[in-house]
C-alpha positions in Angstrom: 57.4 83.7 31.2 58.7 85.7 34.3 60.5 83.3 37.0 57.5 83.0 39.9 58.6 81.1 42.7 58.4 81.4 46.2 58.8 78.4 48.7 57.2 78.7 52.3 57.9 76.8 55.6 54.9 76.1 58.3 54.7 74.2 60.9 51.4 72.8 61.9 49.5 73.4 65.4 46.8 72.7 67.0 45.5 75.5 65.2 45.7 74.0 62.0 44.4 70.9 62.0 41.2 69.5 60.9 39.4 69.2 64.3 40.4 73.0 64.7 39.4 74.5 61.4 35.9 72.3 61.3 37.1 69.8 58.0 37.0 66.8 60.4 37.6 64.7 63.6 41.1 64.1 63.4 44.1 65.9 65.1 46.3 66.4 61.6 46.4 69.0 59.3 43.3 70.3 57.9 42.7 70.9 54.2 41.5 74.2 54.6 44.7 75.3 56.2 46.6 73.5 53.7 44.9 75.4 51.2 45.8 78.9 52.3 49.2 77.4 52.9 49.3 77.0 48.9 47.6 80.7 48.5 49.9 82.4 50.9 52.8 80.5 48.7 51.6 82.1 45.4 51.1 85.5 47.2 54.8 85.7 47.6 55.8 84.3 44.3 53.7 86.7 42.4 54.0 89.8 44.7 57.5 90.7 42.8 55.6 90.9 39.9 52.7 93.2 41.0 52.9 96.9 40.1 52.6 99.6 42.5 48.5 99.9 43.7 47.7 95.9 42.6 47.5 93.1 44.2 46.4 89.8 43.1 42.7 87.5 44.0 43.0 83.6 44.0 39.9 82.9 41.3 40.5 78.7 40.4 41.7 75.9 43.0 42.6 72.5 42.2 44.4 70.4 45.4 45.0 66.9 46.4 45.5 66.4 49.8 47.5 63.0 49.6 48.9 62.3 53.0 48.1 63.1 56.6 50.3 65.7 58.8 50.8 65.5 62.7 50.8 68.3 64.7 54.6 69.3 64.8 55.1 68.5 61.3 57.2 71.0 59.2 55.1 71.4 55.5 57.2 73.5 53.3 54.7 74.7 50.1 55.9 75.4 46.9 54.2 78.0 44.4 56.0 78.3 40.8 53.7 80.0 37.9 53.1 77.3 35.1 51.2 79.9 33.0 51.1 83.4 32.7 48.8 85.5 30.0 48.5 89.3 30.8 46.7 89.5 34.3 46.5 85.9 34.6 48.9 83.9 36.5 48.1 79.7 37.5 50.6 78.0 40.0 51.5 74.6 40.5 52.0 74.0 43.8 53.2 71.4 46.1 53.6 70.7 49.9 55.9 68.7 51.4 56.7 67.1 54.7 60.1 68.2 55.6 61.0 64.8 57.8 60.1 62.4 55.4 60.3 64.5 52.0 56.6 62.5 51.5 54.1 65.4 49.2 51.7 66.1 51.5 49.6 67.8 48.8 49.8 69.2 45.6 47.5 71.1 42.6 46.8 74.2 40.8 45.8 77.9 41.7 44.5 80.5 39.6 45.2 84.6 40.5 44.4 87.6 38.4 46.1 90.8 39.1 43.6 93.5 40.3 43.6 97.1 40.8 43.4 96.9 44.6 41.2 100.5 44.6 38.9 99.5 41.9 38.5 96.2 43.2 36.9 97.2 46.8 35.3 100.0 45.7 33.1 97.0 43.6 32.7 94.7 46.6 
């Protein structure tokens, strides 16, 4: 299995937090935006292994959000492929709070390696 890993560092704002993204009332980060934190985490670990005119569509999610991040907090997400057949490539990932070291959240993602082309010329 090819070596898939890519490790990203975010910081949360305003922006970002569940109040801002409509997930909820409270001023931490929002699942939604820890979500694409995870996506944008197995973007980079898979884009090394994309050939040239591909790109890759998230198709499966599976994520706990165990704990709650202030606005300031520094997340760093973790993508590394667990399973790889053909086009097919699933992710665990993680996020953790860079203060504490406490896993902010952690699951599964599923991408499949599309012909970019192709694939709009379907949507």
């Amino acid at each position: 299995m090819p070596d898939l890993n890519a490790t990203l560092s975010f910081t949360v704002t305003d922006d970002d937090t569940a109040v801002a993204v409509g997930s909820g009332s409270l001023p931490v980060l929002g699942t939604p935006r820890l979500l694409a934190w995870c996506e944008a985490a197995t973007c980079a670990a898979i884009e090394s292994a994309l050939p040239d005119g591909a790109t890759s569509v998230g198709t499966r999610v599976q994520l706990e959000h165990l704990a709650a991040s202030p606005v300031g907090a520094v997340v760093e997400v973790s993508a590394s492929a667990a399973y790889v057949d053909g086009r097919l490539h699933r992710f665990t990932v993680s996020a953790r709070d860079t203060a504490g070291g406490r896993v902010v959240g952690a699951g599964e993602v599923t991408r499949v390696v599309v012909d970019a082309e192709r694939f709009m010329s379907r949507v």
